[in-house]
C-alpha positions as CSV (number, residue, x, y, z in Angstrom):
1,X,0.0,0.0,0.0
2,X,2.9,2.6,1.0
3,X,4.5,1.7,-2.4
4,X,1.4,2.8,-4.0
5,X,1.5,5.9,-2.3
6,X,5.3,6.7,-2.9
7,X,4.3,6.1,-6.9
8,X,1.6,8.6,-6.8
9,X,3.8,11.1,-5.0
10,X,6.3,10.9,-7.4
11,X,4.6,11.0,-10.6
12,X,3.1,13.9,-9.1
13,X,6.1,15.0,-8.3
14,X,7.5,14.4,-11.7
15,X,4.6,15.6,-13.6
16,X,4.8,19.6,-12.0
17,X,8.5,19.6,-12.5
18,X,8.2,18.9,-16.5
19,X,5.3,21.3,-16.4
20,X,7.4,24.0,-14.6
21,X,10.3,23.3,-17.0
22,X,8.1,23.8,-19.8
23,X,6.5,26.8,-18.3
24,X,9.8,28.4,-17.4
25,X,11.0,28.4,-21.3
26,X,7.5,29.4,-22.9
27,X,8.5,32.9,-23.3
28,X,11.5,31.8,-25.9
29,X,9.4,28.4,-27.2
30,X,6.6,31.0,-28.2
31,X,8.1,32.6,-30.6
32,X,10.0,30.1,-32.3
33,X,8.0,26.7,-32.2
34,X,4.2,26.1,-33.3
35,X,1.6,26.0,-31.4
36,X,1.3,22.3,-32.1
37,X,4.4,21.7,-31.0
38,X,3.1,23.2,-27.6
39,X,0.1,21.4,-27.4
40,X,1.8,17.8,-28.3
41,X,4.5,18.6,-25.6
42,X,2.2,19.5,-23.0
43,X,1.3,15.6,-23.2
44,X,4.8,14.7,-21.9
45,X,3.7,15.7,-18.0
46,X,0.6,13.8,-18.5
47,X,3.1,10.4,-20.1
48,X,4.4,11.0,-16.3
49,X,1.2,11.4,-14.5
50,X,-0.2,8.1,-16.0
51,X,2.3,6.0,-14.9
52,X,5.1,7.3,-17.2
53,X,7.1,7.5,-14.2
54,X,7.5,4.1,-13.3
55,X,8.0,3.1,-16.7
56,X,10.8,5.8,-17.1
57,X,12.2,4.1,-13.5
58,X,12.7,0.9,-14.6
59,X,13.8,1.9,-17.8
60,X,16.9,4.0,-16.3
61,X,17.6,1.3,-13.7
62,X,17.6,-1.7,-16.6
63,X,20.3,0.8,-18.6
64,X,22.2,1.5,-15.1
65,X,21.7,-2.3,-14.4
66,X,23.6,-3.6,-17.8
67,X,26.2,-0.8,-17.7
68,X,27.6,-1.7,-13.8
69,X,31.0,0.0,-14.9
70,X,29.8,3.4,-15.6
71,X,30.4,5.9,-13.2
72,X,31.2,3.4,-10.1
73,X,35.1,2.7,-10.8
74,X,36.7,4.5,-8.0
75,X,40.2,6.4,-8.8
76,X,42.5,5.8,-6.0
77,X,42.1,2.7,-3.0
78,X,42.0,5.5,-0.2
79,X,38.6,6.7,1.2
80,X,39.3,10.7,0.9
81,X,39.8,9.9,-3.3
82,X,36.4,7.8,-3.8
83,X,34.1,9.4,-5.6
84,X,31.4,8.7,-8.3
85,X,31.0,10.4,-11.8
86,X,27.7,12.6,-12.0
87,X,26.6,13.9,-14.8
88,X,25.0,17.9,-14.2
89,X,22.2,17.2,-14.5
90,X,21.8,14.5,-12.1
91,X,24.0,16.6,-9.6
92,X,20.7,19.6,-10.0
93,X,17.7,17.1,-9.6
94,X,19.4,15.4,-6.9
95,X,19.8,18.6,-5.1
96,X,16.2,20.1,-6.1
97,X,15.2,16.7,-4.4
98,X,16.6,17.1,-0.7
99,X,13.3,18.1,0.9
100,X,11.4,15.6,-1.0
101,X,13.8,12.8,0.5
102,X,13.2,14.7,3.8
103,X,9.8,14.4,3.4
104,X,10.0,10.4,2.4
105,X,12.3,9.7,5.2
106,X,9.8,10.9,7.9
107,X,6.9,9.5,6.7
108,X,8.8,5.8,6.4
109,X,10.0,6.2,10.1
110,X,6.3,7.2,11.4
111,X,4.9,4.8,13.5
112,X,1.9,4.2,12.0
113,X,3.2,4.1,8.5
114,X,0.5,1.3,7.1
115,X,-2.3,2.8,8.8
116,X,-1.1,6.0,7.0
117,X,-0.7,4.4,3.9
118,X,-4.0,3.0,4.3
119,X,-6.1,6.0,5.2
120,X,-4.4,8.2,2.4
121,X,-5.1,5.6,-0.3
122,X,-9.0,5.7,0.6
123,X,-8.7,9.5,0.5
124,X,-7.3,9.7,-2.6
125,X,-9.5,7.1,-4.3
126,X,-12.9,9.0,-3.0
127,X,-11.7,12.0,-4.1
128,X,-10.9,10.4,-7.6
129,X,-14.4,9.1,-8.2
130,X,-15.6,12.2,-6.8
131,X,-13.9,14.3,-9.4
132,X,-15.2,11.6,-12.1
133,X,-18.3,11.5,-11.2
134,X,-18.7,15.4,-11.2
135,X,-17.3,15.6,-14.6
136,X,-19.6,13.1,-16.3
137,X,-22.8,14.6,-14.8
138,X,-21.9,17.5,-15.6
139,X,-21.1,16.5,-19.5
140,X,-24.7,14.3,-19.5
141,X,-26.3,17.3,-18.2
142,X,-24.6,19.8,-21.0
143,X,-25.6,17.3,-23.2
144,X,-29.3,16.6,-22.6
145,X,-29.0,20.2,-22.6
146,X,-28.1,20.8,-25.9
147,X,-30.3,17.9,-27.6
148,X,-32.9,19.6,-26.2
149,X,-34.1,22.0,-28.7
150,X,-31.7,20.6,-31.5
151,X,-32.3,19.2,-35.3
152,X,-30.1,18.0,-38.0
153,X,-28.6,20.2,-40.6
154,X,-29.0,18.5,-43.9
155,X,-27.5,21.0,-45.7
156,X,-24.4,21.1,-45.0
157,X,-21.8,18.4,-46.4
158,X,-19.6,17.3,-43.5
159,X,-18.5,13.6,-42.3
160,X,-20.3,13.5,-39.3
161,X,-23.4,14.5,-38.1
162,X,-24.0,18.0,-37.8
163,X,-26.5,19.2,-35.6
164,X,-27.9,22.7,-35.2
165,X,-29.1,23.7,-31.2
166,X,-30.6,26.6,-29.8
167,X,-29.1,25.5,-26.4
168,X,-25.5,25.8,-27.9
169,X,-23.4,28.9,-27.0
170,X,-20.7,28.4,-29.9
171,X,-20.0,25.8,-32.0
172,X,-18.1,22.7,-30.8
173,X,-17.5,19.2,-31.6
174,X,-19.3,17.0,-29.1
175,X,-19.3,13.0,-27.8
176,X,-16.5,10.5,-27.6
177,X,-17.7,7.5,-29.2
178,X,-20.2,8.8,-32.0
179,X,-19.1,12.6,-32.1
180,X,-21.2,15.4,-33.8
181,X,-20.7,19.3,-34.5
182,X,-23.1,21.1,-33.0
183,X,-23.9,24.6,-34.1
184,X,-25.7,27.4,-32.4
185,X,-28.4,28.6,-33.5
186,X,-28.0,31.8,-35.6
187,X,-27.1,33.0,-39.1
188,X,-23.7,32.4,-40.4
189,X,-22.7,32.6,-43.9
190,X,-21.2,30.5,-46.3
191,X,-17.2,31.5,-45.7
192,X,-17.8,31.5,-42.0
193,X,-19.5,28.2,-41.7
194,X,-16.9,26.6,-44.0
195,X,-14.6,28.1,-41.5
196,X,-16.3,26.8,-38.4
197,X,-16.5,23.3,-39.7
198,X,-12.4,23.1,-40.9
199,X,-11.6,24.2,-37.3
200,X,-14.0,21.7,-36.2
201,X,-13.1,18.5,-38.1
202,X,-9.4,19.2,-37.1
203,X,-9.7,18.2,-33.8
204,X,-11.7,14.8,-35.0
205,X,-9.0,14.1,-37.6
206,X,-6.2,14.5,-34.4
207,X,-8.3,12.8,-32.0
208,X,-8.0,15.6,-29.5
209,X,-11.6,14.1,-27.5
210,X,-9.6,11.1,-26.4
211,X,-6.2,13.8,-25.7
212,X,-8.9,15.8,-23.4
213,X,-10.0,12.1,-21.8
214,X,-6.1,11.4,-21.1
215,X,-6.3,14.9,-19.7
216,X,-9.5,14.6,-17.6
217,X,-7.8,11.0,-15.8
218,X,-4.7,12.5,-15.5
219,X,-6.3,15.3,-13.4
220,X,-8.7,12.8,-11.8
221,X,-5.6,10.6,-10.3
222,X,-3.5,13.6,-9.1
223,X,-6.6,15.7,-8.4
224,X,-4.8,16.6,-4.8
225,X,-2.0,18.3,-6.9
226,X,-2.7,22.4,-8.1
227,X,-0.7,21.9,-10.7
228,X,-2.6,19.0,-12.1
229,X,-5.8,21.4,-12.7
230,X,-3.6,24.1,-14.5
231,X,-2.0,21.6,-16.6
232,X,-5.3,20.9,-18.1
233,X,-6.5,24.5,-18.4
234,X,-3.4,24.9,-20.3
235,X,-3.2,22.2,-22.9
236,X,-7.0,23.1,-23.4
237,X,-6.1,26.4,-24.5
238,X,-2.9,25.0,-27.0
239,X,-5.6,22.1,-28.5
240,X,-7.0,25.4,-30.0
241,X,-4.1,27.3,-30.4
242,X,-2.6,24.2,-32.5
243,X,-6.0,23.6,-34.6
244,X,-5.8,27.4,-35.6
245,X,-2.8,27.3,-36.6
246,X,-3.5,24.4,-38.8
247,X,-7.0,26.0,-40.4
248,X,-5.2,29.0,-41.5
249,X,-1.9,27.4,-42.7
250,X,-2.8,27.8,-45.9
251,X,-4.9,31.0,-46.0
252,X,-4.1,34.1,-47.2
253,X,-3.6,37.5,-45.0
254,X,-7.4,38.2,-45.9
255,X,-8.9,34.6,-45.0
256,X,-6.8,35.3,-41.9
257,X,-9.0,38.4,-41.0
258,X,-12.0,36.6,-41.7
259,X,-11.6,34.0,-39.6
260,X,-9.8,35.8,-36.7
261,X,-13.9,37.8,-37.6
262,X,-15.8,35.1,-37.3
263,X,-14.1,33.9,-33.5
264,X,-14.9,36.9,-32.5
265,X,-18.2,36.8,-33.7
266,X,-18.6,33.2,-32.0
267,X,-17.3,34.8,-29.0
268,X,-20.7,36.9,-28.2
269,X,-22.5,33.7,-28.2
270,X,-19.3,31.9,-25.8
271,X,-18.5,34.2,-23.6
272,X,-19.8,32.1,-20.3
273,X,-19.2,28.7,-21.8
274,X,-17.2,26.5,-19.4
275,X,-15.4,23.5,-20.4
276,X,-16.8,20.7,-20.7
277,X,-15.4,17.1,-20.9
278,X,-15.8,14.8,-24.5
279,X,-16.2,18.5,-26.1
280,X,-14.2,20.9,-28.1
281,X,-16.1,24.4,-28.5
282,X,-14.6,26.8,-31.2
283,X,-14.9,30.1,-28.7
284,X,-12.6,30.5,-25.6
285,X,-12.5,33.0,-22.7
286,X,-11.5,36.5,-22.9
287,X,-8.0,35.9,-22.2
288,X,-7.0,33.1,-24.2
289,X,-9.0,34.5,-27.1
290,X,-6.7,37.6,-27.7
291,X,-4.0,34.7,-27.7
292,X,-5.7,32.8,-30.5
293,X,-6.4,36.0,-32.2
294,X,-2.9,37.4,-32.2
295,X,-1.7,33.6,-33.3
296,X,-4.1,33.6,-36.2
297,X,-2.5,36.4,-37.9
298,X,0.7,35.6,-37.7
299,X,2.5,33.7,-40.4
300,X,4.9,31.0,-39.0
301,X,6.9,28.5,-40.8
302,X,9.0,25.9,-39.4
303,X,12.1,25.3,-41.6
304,X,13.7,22.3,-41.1
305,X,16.8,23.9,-38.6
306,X,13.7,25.1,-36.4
307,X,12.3,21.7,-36.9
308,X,15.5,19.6,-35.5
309,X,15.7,22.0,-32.7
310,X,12.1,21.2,-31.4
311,X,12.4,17.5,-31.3
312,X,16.0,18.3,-29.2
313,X,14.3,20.0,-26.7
314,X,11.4,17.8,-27.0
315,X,13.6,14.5,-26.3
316,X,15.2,16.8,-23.2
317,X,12.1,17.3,-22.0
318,X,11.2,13.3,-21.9
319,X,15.1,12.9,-20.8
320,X,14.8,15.2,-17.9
321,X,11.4,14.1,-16.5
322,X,13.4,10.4,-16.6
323,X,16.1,11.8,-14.5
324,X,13.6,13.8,-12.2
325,X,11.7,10.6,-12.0
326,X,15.2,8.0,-10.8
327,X,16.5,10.7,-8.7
328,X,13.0,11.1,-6.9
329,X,12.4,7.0,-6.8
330,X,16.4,6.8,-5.1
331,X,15.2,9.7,-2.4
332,X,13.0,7.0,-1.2
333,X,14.8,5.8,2.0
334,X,14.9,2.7,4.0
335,X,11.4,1.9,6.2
336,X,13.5,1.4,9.6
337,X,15.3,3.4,12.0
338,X,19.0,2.8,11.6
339,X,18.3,-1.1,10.1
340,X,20.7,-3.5,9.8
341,X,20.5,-6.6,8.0
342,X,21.2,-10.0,9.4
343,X,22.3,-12.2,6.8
344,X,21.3,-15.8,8.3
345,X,20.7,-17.9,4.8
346,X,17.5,-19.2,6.9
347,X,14.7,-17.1,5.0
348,X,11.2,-18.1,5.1
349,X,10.0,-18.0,1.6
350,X,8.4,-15.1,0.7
351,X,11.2,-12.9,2.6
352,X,13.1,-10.7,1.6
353,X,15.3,-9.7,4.7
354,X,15.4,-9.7,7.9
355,X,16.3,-6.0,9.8
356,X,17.3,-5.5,13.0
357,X,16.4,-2.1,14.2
358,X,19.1,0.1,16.7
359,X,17.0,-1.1,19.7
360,X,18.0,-5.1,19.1
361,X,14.6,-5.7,17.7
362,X,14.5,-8.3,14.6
363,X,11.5,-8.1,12.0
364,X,10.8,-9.7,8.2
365,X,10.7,-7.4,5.3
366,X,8.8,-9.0,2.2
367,X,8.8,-7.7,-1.3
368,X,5.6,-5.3,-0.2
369,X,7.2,-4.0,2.8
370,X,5.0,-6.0,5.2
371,X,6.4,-6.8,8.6
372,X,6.8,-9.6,11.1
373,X,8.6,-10.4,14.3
374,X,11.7,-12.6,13.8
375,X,13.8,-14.4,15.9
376,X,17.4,-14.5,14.9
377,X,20.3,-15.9,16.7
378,X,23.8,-14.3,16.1
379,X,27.2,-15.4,16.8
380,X,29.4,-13.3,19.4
381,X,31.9,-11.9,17.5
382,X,35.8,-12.2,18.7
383,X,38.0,-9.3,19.1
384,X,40.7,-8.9,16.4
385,X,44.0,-8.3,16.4
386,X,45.1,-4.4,16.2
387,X,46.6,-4.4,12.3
388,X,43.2,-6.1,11.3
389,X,40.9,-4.1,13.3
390,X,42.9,-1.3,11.0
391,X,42.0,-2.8,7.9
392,X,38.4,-3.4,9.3
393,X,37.9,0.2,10.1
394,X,39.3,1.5,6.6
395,X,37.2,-0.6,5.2
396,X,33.7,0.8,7.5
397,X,34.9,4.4,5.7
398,X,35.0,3.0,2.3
399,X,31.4,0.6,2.9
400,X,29.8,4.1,4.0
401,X,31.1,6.3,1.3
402,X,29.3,4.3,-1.1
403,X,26.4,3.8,0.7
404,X,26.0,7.5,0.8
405,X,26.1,7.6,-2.7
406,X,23.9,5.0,-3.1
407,X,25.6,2.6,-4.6
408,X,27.0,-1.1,-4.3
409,X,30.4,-1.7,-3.0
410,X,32.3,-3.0,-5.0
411,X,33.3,-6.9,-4.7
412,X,37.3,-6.5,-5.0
413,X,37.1,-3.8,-2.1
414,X,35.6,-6.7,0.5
415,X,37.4,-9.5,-1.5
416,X,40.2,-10.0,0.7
417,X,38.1,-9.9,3.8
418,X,36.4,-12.9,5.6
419,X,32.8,-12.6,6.4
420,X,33.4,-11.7,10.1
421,X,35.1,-9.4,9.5
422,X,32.8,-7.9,6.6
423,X,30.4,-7.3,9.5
424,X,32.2,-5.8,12.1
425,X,33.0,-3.4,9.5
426,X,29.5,-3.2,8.9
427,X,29.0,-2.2,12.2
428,X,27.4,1.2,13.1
429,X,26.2,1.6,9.3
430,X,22.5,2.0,8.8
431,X,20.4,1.0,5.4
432,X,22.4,-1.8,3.8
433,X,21.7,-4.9,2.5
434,X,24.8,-8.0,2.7
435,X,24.4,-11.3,1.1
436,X,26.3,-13.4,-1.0
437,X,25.7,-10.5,-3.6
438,X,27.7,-8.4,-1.6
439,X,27.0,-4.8,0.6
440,X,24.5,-2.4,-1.0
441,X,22.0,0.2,0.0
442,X,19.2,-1.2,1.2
443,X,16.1,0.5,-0.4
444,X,12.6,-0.3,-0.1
445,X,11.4,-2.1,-2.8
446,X,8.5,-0.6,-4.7
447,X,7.9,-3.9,-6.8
C-alpha cells in the first residue's frame, strides 16, 4: 500500500517539475516553435502522470543495471579519493530533491506508516471518483442540454453529423464514441460556416476528444495536486491554439481576418461557456482568445533547422522528466530506523530480509514492505587483532562512502576480507543490504 502511495507522489512529483520546465522556457518556445508543437509537448507531464514515471524508473535502472561499470570505478584505493562520476544534470535534480527525500524519510519512520498508507489511499481514491463522477454529470447534463431544442442540418456536407441547437453557445464538436458538430443557432454565412466546420473536423481528424479524456484522468488521479488542474487549463487552450494554426496554414492575409472575424463573432455567443469534458467548442474565454487571435494572424513556418531544434528540446524534455523521476524513486529511504540486516541464509520463503532495528529488535521485510517479528540468533563476535581491526575500520569508511552515494560496494574492495570481519566493518552503518551479492544500500522495494 505505501509503495502505491510513494508512486503517486512521485509522478506527481515528476509531472509539476516537467510542467514548470516547460513553463519556465515558454516565453523563448513561443516565438520560435508552433503552437502544435506546444500542445503535443504539454502531453509529456501527462506520459508522467499516468504511470510514465514508473515506466521511465525501470527503464533507467535496466540501462544502469547492464552498464555496472559506468560511473562506479573508483580512482584511487583510499577513502578521501572515492568518488562517483555525476553527470549535471543529475548533480541539480538530486539537489532540487533534498526536501522531497526529507519528506519520504519521515513518513517511512512514522509509527503508523500502514495505517497511513491505508487512510491516504481511501482519500485519494474518494476523491478520484468524486472528481469523475462530477465531470460526467456534468457532460450528460450539457448534453441533454443541448439535444434539447436541436435538429439535424441536412444541408451542410460534412462527415459526421451535424446538428444545429438553440441550447448551444458556440460551435463545438461534441461525444467520444459517435461525435457530432453542434452549431448554435444563428445566421452564419457560407465563408464563416466553412470556416467553423475546418476548425472543427481538425480536432476529429487528431483525436483531440480522447487527448482531453487522457487529460481529464490524469487530473482525476492527481486531483490533490494544483498543478494538475492548470496543466489541463493549459493544454486546453494549445488544442485550440494548434488547430488554428493548422486552419489558416494555408490562407491568405485576408482569409486570416475573416476568420480571426468570425471567433470573435462566435465569442458573443461563448463568452460564459465552461469547459466541458468529451467536447471541443470553437470560442474560448476573454483571455485566451486575444492569444488565438494574435496567433491567427501571424504567419509561422518551421524550416527544417527550427524543426530539428524542437524534437532536441522535445527529447530533453522526456530525458529530464526520466532523471527527475530516478532521482525522486532513489530519495526514497529505507522503512526502519538505523536497520541492519542479518544475513542468516535461513529465509522463510516469501522474505526478503530480515532487519534489525538500533533497539536489538529483529523483523521480516517481504517484497511489499510488510512486517513480522523474527527471531534471529547471532554469533558473538571475537576481538581482532590491532593491524586487522585497521583494515576493518578502513574498510567501515570506504562501505559508508558508497552507501551514501547510493551505490554497491564493489566486490574486490571486500574480496580480501572474511565474512566476520565484513560485518564488524558493517557495524554502526545504517540502510544496507549484505548477502552473497555483496553490501548495497538497502532500499525499499517498490515492486
Amino acid at each position: 500500500m505505501m509503495a502505491f502511495v510513494l508512486s503517486l507522489v512521485i509522478a506527481s512529483f515528476v509531472g509539476t517539475v516537467i510542467w514548470f520546465l516547460q513553463n519556465s522556457i515558454k516565453l523563448v518556445t513561443q516565438n520560435v516553435f508552433s503552437q502544435t508543437w506546444h500542445y503535443y509537448t504539454g502531453l509529456i507531464p501527462v506520459f508522467f502522470l499516468l504511470g510514465g514515471s514508473e515506466i521511465m524508473n525501470r527503464l533507467v535502472s535496466f540501462i544502469r543495471s547492464i552498464s555496472p561499470d559506468i560511473g562506479t570505478t573508483p580512482v584511487s584505493g583510499t577513502v578521501s579519493e572515492h568518488y562517483v562520476h555525476v553527470t549535471p544534470t543529475e548533480q541539480l535534480v538530486t539537489s532540487s530533491l533534498y526536501l522531497l527525500k526529507q519528506q519520504f524519510d519521515y513518513l517511512l519512520r512514522f509509527s503508523y506508516t500502514k495505517e497511513f498508507a491505508v487512510c491516504a489511499t481511501v482519500i485519494w481514491a474518494v476523491g478520484a471518483i468524486v472528481f469523475l463522477a462530477v465531470h460526467i454529470q456534468k457532460y450528460r447534463a450539457f448534453k441533454r442540454s443541448v439535444l434539447q431544442e436541436s435538429w439535424i442540418c441536412d444541408t451542410v456536407q460534412c462527415p459526421v453529423k451535424v446538428i444545429v441547437s438553440a441550447h448551444a453557445a458556440t460551435p463545438m464538436v461534441m461525444g467520444l464514441w459517435r461525435p457530432m458538430v453542434v452549431l448554435p443557432d444563428t445566421r452564419l454565412g457560407e465563408q464563416e460556416l466553412a470556416m467553423i466546420l475546418s476548425h472543427e473536423l481538425v480536432h476529429l481528424k487528431r483525436g483531440d476528444l480522447l487527448v482531453k479524456l487522457l487529460v481529464l484522468l490524469a487530473n482525476a488521479v492527481h486531483w490533490f495536486n494544483p498543478a494538475a488542474y492548470s496543466l489541463t487549463k493549459q493544454i486546453n487552450t494549445d488544442c485550440e491554439l494548434s488547430c488554428d494554426e493548422k486552419v489558416v496554414q494555408e490562407m491568405n492575409t485576408e482569409n486570416r481576418r475573416i476568420y480571426g472575424e468570425t471567433l470573435l463573432t462566435m465569442l458573443e455567443y461563448g463568452v460564459m461557456q465552461r469547459y466541458v469534458v468529451f467536447t471541443s467548442s470553437l470560442c474560448s474565454p476573454k483571455k485566451a482568445m486575444k492569444r488565438r487571435l494574435m496567433n491567427v494572424m501571424k504567419e509561422k513556418t518551421m524550416k527544417k533547422p527550427v524543426l530539428a531544434l524542437s524534437l532536441v528540446v522535445a527529447i530533453v524534455l522526456v530525458v529530464s522528466g526520466g532523471a527527475a523521476t530516478y532521482a525522486a524513486g532513489t530519495a526514497v529511504p529505507t522503512r526502519t530506523a538505523e536497520p541492519i540486516v542479518i544475513p542468516t541464509g535461513k529465509q522463510d520463503e516469501g522474505r526478503n530480509v530480515y532487519v534489525q532495528s538500533a533497539d536489538g529488535t529483529t523483523v521480516y521485510y517481504d517484497r511489499q514492505g510488510n512486517k513480522s517479528p523474527a527471531t534471529v540468533k547471532t554469533n558473538k563476535m571475537k576481538p581482532f587483532d590491532e593491524k586487522t581491526q585497521k583494515k576493518i575500520d578502513e574498510l567501515h569508511g570506504k562501505i559508508q562512502s558508497y552507501l551514501d552515494k547510493g551505490l554497491p560496494v564493489p566486490q574486490d574492495i571486500t574480496n580480501e576480507f572474511t565474512p566476520e570481519e565484513i560485518q564488524a566493518a558493517l557495524n554502526g552503518i545504517s540502510s544496507y543490504v549484505y548477502d552473497e551479492k555483496g553490501v548495497r544500500p538497502y532500499t525499499f522495494d517498490r515492486n
